[in-house]
NUKE-310534 format. One record per residue: x, z, y negated of N, C-alpha, C, O in turn; residue in three letters. Coordinates in steps of 0.05 Angstrom, whole numbers, plus 5000, padded with zeros to 4 digits. Each point is the difference from the previous one (the first is absolute). Layout:
XZYXZYXZYXZYala
...
// end
This chain:
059227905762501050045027498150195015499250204990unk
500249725036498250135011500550195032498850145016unk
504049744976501550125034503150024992501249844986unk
499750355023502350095006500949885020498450035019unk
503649844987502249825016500450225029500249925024unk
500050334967502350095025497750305005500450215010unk
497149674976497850245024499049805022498549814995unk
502350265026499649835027497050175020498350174993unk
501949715029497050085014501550305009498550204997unk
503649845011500550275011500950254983499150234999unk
502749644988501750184973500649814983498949784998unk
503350344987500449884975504449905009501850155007unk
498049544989502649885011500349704982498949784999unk
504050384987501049694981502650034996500950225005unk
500649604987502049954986501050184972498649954981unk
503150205017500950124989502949834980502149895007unk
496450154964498550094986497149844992497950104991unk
502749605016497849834990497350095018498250124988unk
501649855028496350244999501150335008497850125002unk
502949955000499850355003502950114990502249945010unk
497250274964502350104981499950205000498950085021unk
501850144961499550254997498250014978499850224989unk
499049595002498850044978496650025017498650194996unk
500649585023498450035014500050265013497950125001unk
504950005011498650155018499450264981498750195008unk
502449774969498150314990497149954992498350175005unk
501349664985496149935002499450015022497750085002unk
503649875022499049995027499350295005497850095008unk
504750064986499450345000497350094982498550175009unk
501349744971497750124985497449935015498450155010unk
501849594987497249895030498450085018497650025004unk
504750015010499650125033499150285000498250095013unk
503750094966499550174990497050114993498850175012unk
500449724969497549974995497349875020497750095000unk
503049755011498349825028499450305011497850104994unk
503950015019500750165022498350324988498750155015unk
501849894954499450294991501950135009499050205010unk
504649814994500650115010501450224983500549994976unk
500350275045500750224981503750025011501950114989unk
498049775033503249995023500049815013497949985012unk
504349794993501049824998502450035013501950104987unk
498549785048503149995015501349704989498549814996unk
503750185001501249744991502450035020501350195008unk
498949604996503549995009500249635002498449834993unk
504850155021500749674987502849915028501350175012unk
499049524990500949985017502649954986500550094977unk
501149785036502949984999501049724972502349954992unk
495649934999500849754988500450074976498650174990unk
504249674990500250034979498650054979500750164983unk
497149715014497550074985498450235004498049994985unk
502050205029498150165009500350254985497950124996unk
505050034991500550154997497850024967498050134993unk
503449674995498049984966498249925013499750195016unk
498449614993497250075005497850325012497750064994unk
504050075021499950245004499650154968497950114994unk
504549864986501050204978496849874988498350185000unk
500849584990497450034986498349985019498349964983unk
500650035035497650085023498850344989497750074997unk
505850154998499750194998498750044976498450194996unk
502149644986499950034977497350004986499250164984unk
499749625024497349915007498350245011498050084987unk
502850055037499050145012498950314983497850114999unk
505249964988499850244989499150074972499850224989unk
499749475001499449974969496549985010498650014980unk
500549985033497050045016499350265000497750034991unk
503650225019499650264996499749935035497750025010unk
505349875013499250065028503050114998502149964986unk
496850225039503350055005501249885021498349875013unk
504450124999501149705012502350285015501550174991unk
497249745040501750085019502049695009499049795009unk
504050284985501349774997502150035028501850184999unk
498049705017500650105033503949804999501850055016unk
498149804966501649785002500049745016498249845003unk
504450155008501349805020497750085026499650215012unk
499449584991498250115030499549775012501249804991unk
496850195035498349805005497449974989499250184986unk
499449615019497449984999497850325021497850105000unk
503949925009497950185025500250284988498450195003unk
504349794982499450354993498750034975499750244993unk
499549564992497449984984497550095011498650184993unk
501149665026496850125017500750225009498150144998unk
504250005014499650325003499750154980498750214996unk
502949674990500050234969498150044981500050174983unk
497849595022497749984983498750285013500050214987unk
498849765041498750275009500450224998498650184991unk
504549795023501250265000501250174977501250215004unk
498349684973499950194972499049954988500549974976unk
496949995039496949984978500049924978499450144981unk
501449515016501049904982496349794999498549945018unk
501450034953497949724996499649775007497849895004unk
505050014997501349765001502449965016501050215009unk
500249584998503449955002500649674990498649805001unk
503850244990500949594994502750095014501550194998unk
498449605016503349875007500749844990498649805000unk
504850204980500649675003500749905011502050095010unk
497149615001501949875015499349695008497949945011unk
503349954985499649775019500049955026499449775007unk
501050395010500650035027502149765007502450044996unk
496849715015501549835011500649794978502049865005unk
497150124979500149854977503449984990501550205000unk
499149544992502949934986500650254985498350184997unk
503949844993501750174988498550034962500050204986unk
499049515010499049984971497650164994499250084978unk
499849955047496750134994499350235006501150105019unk
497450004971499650345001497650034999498749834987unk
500050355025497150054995498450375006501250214999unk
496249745007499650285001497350045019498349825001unk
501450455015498149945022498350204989501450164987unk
496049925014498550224989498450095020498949875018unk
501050404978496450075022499550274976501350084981unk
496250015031498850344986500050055020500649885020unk
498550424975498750325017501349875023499849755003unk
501450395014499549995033501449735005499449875021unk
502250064963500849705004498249815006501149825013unk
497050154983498749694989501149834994501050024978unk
499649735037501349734986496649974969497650034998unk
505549874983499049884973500049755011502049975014unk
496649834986499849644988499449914984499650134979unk
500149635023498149874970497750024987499050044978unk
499949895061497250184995499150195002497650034999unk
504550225003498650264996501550114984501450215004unk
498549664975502150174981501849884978500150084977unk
501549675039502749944977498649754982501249874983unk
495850115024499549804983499350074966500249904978unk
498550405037499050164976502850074983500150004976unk
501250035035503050174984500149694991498049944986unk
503549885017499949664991498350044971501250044979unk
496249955025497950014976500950134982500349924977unk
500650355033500450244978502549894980499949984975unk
502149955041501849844985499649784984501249984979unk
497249855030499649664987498350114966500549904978unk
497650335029498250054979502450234985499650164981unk
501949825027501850274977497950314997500050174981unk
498449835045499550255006501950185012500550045024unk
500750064954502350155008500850324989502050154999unk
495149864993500150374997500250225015498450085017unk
504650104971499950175019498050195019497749984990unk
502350175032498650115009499550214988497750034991unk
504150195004500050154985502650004980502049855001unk
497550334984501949994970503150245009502350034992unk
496250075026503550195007501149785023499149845016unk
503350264975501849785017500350135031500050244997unk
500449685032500650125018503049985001501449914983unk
499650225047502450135003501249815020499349785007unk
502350344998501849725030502850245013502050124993unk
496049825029501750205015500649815027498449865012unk
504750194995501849875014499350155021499250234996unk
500949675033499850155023501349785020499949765000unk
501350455020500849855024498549965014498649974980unk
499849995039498250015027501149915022498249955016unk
504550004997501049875020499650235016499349925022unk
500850304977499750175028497050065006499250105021unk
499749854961496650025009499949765006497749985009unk
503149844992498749725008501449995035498849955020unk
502850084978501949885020498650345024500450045024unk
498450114961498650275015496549815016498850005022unk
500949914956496349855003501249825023498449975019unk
504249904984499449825023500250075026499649875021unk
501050454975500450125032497450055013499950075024unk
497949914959496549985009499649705022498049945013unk
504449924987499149755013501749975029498949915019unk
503950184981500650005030501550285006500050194984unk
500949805037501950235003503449995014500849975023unk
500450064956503249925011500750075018502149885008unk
496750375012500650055028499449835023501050015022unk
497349844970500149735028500849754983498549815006unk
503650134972500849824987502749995024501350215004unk
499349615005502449945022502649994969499549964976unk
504050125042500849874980500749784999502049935013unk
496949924975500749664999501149984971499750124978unk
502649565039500949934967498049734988499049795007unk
501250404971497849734984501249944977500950184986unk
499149535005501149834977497950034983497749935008unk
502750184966498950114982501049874969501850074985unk
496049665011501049894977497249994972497849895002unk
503550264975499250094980499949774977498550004981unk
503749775025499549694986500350124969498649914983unk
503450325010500250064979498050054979500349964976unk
497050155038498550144986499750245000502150104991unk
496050085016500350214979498950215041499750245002unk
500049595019499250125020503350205012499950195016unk
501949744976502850195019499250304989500150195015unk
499249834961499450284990499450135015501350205007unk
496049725004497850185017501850025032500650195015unk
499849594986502149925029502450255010500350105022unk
501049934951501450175001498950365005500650165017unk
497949874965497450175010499450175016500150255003unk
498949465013498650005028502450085025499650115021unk
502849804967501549945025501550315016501150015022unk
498750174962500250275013498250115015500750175017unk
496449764980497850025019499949865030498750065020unk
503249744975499549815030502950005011502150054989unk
497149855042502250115023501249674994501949965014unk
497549854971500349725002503549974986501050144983unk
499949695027503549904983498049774980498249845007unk
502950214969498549734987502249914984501550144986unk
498649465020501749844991499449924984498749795001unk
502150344974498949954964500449724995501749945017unk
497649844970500449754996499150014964498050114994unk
503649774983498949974974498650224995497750004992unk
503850235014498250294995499750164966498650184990unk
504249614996499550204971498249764983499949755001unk
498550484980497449864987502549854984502150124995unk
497249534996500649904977498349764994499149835015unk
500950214954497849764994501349734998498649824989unk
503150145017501549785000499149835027500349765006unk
498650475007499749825035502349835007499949754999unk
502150395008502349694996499749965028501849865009unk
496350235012499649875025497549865014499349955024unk
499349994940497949835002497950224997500250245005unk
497149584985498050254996498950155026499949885022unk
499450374976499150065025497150025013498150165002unk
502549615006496849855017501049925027500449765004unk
500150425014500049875030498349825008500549935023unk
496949934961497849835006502149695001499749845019unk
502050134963501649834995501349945033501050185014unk
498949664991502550005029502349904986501749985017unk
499449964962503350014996500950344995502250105002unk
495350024991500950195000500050335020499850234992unk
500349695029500650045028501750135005500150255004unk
501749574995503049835020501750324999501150085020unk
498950074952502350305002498450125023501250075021unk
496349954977498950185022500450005024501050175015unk
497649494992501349995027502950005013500350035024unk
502349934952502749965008500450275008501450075020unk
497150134962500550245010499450165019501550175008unk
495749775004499350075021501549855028499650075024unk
502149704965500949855025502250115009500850015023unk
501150114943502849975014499850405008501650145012unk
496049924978500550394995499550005040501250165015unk
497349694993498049985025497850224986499650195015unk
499349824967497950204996497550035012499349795012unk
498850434989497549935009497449814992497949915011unk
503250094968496949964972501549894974502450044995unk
496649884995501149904967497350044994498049955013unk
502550174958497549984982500349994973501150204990unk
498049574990500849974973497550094981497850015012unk
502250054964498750044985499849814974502249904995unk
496550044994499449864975499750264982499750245006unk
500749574963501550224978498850254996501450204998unk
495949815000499250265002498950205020499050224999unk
501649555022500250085028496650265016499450205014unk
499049514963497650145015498049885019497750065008unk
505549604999499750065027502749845015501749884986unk
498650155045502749985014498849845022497750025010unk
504349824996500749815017501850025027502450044999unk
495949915027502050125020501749755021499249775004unk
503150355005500749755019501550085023502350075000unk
496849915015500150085034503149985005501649904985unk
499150225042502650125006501949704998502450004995unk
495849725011501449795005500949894984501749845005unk
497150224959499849924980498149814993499749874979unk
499250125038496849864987498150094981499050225004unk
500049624970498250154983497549935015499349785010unk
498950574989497949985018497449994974500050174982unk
498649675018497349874986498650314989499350165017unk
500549894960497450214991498549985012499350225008unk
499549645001496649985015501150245025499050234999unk
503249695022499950145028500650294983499050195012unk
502149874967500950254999497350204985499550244998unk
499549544996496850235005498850085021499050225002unk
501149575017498650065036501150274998498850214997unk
504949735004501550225005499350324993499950185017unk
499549864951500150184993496550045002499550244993unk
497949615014497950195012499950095018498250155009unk
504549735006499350145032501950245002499550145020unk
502949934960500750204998497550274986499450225009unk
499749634966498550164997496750125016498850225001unk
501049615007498150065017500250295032498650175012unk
503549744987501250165022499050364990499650175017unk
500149884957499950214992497550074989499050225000unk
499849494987496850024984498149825024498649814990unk
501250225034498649865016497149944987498750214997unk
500249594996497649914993498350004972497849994990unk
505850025005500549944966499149704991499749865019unk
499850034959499749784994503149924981501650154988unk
498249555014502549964996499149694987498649855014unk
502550084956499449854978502349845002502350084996unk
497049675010502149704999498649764984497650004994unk
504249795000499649764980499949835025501150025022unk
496649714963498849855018502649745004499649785010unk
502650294981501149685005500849955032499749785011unk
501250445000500450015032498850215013500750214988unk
497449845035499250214993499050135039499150225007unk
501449545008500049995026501450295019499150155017unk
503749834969501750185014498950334995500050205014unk
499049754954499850294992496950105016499350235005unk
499749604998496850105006500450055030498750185010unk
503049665005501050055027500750235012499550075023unk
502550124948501950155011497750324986499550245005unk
500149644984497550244981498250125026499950245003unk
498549575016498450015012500750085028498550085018unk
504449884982501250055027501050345004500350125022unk
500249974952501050194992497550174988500950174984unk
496349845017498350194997499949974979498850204993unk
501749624982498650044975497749835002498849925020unk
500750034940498449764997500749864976500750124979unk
499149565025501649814979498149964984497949905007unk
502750174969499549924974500849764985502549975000unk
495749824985501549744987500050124974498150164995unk
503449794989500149974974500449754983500749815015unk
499150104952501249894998503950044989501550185003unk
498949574984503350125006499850064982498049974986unk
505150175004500850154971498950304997497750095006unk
504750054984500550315007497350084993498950155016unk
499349754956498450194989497249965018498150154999unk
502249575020497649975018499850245017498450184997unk
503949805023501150165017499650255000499150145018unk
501649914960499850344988496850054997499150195012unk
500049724980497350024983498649995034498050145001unk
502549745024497949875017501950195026499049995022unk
502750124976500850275010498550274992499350185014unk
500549784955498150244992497350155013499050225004unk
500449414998497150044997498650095025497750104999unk
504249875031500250055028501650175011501050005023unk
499450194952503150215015502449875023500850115020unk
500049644971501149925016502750205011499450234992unk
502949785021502150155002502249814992502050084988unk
497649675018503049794993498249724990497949885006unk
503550104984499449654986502449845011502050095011unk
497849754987503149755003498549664996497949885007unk
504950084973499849674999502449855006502150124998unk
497949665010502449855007501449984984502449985006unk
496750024964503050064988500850154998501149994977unk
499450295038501450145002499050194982501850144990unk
495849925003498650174993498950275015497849995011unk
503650264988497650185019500050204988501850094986unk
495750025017498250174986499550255022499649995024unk
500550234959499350225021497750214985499649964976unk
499450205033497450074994501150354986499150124981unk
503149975037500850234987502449934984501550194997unk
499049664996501449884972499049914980501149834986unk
495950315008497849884978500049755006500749844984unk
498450085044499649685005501349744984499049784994unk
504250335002501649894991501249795019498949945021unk
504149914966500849895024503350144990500550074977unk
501449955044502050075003503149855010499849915022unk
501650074972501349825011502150255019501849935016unk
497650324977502350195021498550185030501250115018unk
496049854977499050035023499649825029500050085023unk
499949654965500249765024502950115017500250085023unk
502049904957503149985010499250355020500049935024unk
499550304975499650125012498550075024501050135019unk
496749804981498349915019500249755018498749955020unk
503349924969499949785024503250175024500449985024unk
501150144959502950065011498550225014501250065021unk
496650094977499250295024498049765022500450005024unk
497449794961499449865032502349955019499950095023unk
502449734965502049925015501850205009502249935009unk
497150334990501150205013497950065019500649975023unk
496950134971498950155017499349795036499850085023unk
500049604961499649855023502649855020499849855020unk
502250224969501750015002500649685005500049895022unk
500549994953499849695004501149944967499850114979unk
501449625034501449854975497749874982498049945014unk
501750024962498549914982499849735005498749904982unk
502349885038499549785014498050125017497750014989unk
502450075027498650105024497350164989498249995017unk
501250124965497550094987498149714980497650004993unk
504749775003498149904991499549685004498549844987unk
503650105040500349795013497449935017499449775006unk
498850525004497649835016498249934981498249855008unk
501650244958497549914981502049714991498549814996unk
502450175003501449774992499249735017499049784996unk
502650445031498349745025497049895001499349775003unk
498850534995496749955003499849844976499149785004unk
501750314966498749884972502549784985500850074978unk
500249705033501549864982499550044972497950104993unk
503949834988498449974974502649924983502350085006unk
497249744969500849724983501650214985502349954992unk
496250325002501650154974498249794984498749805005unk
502050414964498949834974501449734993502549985000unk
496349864995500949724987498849874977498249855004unk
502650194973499949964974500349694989501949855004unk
496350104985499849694997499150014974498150134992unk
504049664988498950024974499349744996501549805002unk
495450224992498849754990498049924970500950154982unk
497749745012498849924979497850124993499550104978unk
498649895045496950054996499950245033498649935018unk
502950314984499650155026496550105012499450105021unk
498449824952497950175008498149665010498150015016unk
502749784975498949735006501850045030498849945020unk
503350134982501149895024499650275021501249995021unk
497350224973498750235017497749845015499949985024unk
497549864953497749945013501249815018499450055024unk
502149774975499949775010501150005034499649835017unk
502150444983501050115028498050095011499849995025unk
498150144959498250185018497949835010499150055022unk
499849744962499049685005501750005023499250165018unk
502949714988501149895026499750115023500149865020unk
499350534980500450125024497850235001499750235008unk
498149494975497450175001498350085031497850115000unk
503549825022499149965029500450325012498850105019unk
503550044963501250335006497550144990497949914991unk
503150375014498650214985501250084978502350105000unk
496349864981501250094968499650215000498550105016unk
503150074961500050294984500549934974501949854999unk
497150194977501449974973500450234993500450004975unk
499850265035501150254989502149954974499550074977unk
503349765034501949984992501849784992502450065000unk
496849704992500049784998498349875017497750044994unk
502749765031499149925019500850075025502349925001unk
497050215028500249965020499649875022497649965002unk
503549955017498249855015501250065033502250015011unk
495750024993500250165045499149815011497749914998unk
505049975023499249955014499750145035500250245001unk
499549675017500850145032502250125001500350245001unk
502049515000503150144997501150014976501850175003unk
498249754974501650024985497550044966497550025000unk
503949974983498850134973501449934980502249935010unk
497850044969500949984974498550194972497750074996unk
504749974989499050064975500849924974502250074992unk
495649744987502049974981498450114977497650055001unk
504350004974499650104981501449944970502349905002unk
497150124978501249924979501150254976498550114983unk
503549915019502150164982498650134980498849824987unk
500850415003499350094984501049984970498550044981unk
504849875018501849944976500949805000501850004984unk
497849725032501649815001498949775009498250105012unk
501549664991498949804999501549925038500949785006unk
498950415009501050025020496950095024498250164996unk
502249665026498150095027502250115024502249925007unk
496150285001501250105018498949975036497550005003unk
503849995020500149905022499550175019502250125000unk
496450005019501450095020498649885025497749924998unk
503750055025498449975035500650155008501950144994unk
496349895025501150155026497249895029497649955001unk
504450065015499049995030499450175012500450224990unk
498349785040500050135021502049905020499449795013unk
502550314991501750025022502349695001501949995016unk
497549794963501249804999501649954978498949904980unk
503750145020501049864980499049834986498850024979unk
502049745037500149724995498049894985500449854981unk
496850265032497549934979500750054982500449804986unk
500550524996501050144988500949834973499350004976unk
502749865042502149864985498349754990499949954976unk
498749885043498949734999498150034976500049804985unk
498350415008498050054988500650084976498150024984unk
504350045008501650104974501149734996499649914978unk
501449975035501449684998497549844977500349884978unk
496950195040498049784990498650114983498549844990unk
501150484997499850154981501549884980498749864984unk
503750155014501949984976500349734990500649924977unk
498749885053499649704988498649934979500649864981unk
497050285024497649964985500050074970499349864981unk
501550405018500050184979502649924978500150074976unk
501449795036502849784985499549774989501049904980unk
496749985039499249714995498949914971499349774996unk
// end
């Protein structure tokens, strides 16, 4: 065997028990352990039935290495990347599957300073160490495991990003999709002037209200019922480890990741004037629009956190953002967050004094766009050339799969990193309809 099933391009994500057990994750602990040289080690774990024993040998693993294991618990993904820095830790693992079914469990890694771990920088080597039964401890004394809370230093680090005195009080629908985000929610909520309308707020791994992936549109519908019948300002959901959130305007409309990056560089900008600001090439019109309009400068990257991060680094960027609902901030160890968007967008829509329709109804109007459209086919990298053949008359980019520019309108496609799936997006200048017509004859093609 020359590969492990459930080490993926980002982290490590399988099915529980048949690819990821507790027996893996304590070799995984010795591994990484060793990969890394580490002497301290943050762990913590999300809400799913499996997480608790994968946690108990992670530790196990960990401390039979000679590391010691700051064990934070029940958290998100995000208070891993604070806690890695902020107690000068080697390493951090989360477990979690994030959006993933109820069956599967997994684990996210970075070092020093929060560094995303991948395949290629890192989990392939840990992989090896395992396959070859290189599995000698680091050192021969065992380390220690010490339990710590961090919710009031974390929920302290996010007051570096807005300020609750020009936060209006608005009511906002606040849905946690029964992961592990009401914790912090709760938290947070003595800091802010806001009424918040809890929705699926207690953690359970059962998800008995479906997994929590607002990407899903069946899984919507609580948010918006609630923002319809509360009359609220804002709805905003989180996915399970809620490192990142999903917003939906006073009307109950879900508003596209792509505009809520415009959104949040031009918030940020407002304060880092001539900052650079790091986005993914699948739509990329609105952001370079609003970047440029607003005194920064747009940065392309390619997609996926560890691009992002890594191509933020390298340009001191101040914010990153990707349409899926990815954003990254530069004083968050160029992390991404899923509790700073929800804050920063509720002080723009205070300070400009405007409904979250009305902040993102004119990028919507200037930049139509298809959203992602996922197409599972046979041969996605035969059926990449053969599109870019057809609309070889544009201006190409291959940064990121294929691009192609035209005058008004653009496309991007790309092929799935885990799945035998291509992915879609358009967008226009100022026309729907092309918009629409051009995704019509995209998807024909790519079906055919």
């Amino acid at each position: 065997m020359d590969r492990i099933n459930c080490f993926k391009a980002y982290d490590i994500r399988g099915k529980v028990p048949s690819e990821l057990n507790p027996d893996l994750a304590f070799k995984i602990g010795i591994a990484f352990a060793k990969y890394i040289n580490a002497g301290k080690i943050v762990i913590g774990h999300d809400v799913r039935k499996s997480s608790e024993a994968l946690s108990d040998a992670l530790i196990k693993g960990l401390t039979s290495s000679g590391v010691d294991v700051i064990d934070i618990g029940l958290c998100g993904t995000e208070m891993i990347y604070y806690a890695t820095p902020e107690l000068e830790a080697d390493g951090g693992i989360m477990i979690t599957a994030s959006h993933n079914p109820p069956e599967y469990n997994g684990m996210k890694f970075v070092r020093q300073g929060s560094v995303p771990v991948g395949y290629d920088s890192g989990l392939k080597e840990v992989e090896q160490m395992i396959l070859n039964d290189d599995l000698s401890p680091l050192r021969h004394e065992p380390g220690d495991v010490f339990r710590k809370n961090i919710m009031s230093g974390f929920i302290n680090n996010l007051s570096k990003f807005y300020d609750p005195n020009k936060i209006k009080p608005l009511k906002v629908v606040v849905n946690a999709g029964n992961g592990c985000a009401g914790l912090s929610l709760n938290a947070l909520e003595k800091h802010l002037p806001i009424e918040m309308i809890k929705v699926f707020f207690e953690p359970d791994p059962e998800f008995p209200n479906g997994v929590p992936n607002p990407l899903l549109p069946e899984n919507r519908k609580a948010t918006i019922d609630a923002v319809l019948s509360h009359k609220a300002d804002l709805g905003v959901a989180w996915d399970g480890d809620y490192d990142r959130c999903f917003f939906f305007d006073e009307k109950g409309n879900f508003i596209e990741g792509y505009y809520i990056v415009g959104l949040l560089a031009k918030s940020i900008l407002k304060k880092n004037s001539g900052e650079k600001i790091v986005h993914d090439p699948r739509l990329i019109w609105n952001t370079v629009d609003v970047v440029n309009n607003s005194g920064g400068s747009a940065v392309v990257s390619k997609s996926g956190h560890a691009f992002i991060k890594q191509k933020m680094r390298e340009v001191n960027a101040v914010y990153g953002g990707e349409m899926s609902a990815h954003h990254y901030f530069r004083d968050n160890a160029y992390s991404d967050s899923g509790m700073i968007p929800f804050l920063l967008t509720m002080q723009l829509m205070s300070e400009e004094n405007k409904p979250l329709s009305a902040l993102v109804d004119e990028m919507i109007k200037a930049y139509p766009c298809s959203g992602e459209i996922n197409s599972k086919i046979d041969n996605p990298a035969g059926k990449l050339k053969e599109i870019e053949e057809k609309y070889s008359g544009g201006r190409i980019d291959r940064l990121d799969g294929v691009s192609v520019e035209f005058d008004d309108w653009r496309f991007n496609l790309r092929i799935s990193n885990t799945e035998p799936i291509i992915r879609l997006n358009v967008e226009s200048r100022h026309d729907v309809n092309l918009m629409k017509e051009k995704t019509e004859e995209l998807l024909k093609l790519i079906r055919s």
